[in-house]
C-alpha positions as CSV (number, residue, x, y, z in Angstrom):
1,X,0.0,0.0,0.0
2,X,1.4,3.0,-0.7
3,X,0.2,6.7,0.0
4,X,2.1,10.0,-2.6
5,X,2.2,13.2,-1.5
6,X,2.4,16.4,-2.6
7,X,6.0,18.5,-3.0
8,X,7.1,19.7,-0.2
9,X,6.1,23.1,-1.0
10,X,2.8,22.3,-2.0
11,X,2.7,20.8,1.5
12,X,3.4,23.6,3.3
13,X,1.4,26.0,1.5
14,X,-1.0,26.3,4.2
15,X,1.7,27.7,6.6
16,X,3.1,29.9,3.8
17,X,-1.0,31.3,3.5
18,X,-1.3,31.9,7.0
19,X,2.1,33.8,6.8
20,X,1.0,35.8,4.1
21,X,-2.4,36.6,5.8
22,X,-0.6,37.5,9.4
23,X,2.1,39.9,7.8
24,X,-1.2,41.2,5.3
25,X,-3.4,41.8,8.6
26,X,-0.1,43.3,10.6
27,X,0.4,46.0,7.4
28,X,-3.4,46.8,7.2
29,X,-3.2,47.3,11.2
30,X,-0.1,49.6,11.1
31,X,-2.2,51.3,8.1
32,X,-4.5,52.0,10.1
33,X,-2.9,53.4,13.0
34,X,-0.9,55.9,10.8
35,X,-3.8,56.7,9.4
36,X,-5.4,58.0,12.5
37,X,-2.3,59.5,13.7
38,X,-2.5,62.0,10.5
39,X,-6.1,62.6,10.9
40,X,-5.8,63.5,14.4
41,X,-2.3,65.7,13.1
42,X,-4.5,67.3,10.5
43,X,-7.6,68.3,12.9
44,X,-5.7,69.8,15.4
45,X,-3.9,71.8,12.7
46,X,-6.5,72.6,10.4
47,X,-7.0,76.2,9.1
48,X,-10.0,77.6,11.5
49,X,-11.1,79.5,7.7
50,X,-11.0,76.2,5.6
51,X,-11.7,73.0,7.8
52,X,-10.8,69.7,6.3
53,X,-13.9,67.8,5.2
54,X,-14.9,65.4,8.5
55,X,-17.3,63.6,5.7
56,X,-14.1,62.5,3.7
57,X,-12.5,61.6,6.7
58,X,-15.1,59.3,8.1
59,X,-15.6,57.7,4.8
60,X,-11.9,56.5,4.7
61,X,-12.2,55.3,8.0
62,X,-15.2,53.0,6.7
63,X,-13.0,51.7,3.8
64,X,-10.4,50.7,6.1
65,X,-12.7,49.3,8.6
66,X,-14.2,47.3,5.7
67,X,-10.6,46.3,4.8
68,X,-9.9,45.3,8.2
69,X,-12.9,43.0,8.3
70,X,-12.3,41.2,4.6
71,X,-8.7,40.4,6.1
72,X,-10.4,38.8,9.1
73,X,-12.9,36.7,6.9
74,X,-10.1,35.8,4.7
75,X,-8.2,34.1,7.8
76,X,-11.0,32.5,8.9
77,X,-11.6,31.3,5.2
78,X,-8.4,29.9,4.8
79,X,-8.3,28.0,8.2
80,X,-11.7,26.4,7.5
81,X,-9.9,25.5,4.4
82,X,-7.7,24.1,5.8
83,X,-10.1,21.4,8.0
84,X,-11.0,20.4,4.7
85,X,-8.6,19.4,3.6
86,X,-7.3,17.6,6.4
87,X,-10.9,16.1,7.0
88,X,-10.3,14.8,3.3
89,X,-6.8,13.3,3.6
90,X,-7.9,11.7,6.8
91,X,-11.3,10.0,5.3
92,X,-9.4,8.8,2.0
93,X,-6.3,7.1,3.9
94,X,-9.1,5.6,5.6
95,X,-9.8,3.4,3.0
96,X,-6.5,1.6,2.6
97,X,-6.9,-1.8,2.4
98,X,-10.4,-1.9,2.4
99,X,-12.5,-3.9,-0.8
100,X,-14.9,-0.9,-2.1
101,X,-17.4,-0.9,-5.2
102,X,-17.2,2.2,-7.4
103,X,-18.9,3.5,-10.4
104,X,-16.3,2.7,-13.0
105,X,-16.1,0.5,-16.7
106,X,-12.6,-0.8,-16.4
107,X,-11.4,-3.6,-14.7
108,X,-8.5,-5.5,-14.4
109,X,-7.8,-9.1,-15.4
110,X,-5.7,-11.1,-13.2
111,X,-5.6,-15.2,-13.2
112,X,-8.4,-15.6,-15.9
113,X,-10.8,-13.8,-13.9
114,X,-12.5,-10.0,-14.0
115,X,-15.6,-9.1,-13.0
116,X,-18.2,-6.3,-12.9
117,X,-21.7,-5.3,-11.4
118,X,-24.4,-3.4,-13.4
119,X,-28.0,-2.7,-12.6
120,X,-31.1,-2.2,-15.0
121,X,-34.8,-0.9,-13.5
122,X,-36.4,-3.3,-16.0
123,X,-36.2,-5.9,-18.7
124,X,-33.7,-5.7,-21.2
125,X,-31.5,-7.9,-23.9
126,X,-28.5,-6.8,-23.8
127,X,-24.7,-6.9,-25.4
128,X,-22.0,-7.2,-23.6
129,X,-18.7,-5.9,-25.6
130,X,-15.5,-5.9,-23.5
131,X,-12.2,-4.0,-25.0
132,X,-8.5,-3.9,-24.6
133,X,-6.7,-0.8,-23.9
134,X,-6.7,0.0,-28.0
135,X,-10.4,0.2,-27.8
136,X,-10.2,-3.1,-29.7
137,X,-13.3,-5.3,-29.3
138,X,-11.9,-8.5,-27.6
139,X,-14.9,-10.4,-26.2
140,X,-18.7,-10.5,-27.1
141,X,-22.0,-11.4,-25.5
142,X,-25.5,-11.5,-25.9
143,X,-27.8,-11.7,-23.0
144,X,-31.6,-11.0,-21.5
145,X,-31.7,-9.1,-18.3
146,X,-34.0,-9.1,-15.7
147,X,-35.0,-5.8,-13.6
148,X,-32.4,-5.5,-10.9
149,X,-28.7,-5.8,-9.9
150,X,-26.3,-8.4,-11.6
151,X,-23.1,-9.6,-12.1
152,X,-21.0,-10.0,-15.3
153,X,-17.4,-12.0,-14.9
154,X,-15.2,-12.7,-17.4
155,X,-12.5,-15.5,-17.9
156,X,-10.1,-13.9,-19.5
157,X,-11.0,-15.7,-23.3
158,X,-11.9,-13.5,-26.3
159,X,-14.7,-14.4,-28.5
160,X,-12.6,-16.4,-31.1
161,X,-11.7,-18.3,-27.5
162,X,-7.6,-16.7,-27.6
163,X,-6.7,-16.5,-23.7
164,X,-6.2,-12.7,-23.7
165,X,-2.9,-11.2,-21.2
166,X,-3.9,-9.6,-17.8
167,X,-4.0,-5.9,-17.7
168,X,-7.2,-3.6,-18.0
169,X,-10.3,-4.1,-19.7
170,X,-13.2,-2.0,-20.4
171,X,-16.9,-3.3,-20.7
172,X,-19.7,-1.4,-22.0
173,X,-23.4,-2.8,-21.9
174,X,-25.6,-1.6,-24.9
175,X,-29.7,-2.9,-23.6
176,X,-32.6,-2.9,-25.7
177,X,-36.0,-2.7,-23.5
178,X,-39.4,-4.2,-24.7
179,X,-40.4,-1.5,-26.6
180,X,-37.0,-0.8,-28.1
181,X,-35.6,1.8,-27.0
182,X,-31.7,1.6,-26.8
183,X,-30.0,2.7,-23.5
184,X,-26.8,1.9,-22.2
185,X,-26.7,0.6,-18.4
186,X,-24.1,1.8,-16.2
187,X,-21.5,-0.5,-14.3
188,X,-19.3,-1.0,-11.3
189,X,-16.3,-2.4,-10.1
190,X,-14.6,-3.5,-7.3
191,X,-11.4,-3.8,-5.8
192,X,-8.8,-3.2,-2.7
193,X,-8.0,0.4,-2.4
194,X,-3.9,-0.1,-2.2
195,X,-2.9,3.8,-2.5
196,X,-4.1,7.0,-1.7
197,X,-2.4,10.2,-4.0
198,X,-2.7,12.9,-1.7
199,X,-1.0,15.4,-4.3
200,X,-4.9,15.7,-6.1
201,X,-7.2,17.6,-4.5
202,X,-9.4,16.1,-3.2
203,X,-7.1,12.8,-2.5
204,X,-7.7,10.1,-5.0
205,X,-7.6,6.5,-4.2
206,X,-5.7,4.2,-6.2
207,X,-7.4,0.6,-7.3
208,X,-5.7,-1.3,-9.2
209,X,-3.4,0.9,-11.1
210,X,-6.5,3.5,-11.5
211,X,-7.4,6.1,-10.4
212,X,-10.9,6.9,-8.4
213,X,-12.7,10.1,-6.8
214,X,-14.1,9.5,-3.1
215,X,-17.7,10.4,-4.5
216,X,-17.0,7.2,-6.9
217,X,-17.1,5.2,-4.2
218,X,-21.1,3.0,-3.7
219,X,-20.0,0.5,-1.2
220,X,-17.3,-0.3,1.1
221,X,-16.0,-3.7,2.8
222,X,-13.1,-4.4,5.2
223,X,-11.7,-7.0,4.5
């Protein structure tokens, strides 16, 4: 099992953020105090014939309170980030070593045997087409389905009965229902999660040599 990572400066980005957002929030703050320092400078030595505009004044003193607040939201932003992202590594290295169903076409053949799960909400006759990694068509089958979840293994033999190499295989179901219509019914596959890449975001977990999305994932078994 094995678990990647991001560079190491990837992986400290969110320390080099919170840097940035500390020495942005420690400017902003020394603004401001200057800021009123000249406004108090320039009240007390105004001309009594030609006041300064107090309106002016009071507006920039809005805009930097406003400023002031986006920095604060932005920190608190960027630390709830930051849970996220560690709530996500934490939930997919999780998974290691556990046997999981996800949505997914492509299996892998190993020993003469793959296998897949599909599900139809009625009736169908259906043709099973499995392909090699060229898109070539390697194996062929015709079958009726009934309404519900099944199972489709392979043994690893094309049509003309070759015994085909391990490695990944793709299989597509093309159904025709009682009145017809053509649809194409959606499968699964399962597998051990034995690697979690934790330089995508969000993590991905590995399966097989492929690569899968947490919100792939339909069921999960430990094994």
């Amino acid at each position: 099992m094995t678990i990647t990572s991001a560079t190491v400066s990837s992986a400290t980005s969110p320390i080099a953020s919170a840097t940035t957002a500390a020495i942005g929030e420690k400017t902003i703050s020394q603004n401001f105090d200057t800021f009123l320092t000249l406004l108090t400078t320039q009240l007390k030595n105004q001309n009594p014939l030609d006041p300064l505009d107090t309106n002016q004044f009071t507006q920039q003193l809005v805009q930097f309170a406003q400023v002031e607040q986006q920095m604060s939201m932005n920190s608190q932003l960027t630390t709830l980030v930051s849970l996220q992202k560690t709530a996500q590594t934490t939930a997919a290295v999780n998974f290691l070593g556990s046997t999981v169903v996800v949505d997914g076409e492509t299996a892998a053949l190993s020993n003469g045997k793959a296998g897949w799960t599909y599900s139809t909400d009625k009736p169908a006759t259906a043709v099973f087409n499995i392909k090699d990694k060229t898109g070539a068509v390697v194996y062929s089958e015709s079958r009726t389905l009934s309404a519900g979840a099944g199972t489709f293994s392979w043994n690893g033999r094309a049509t003309n009965g070759t015994v085909m190499p391990d490695g990944d295989y793709t299989l597509s179901i093309t159904a025709k229902d009682a009145s017809g219509n053509v649809t194409s019914i959606p499968t699964e596959v399962e597998g051990v999660v034995d690697g979690v890449d934790l330089s995508q975001n969000p993590p991905v977990l590995k399966i097989g040599g492929q690569s899968f999305a947490l919100d792939k994932i339909k069921q999960v078994r430990r094994n």
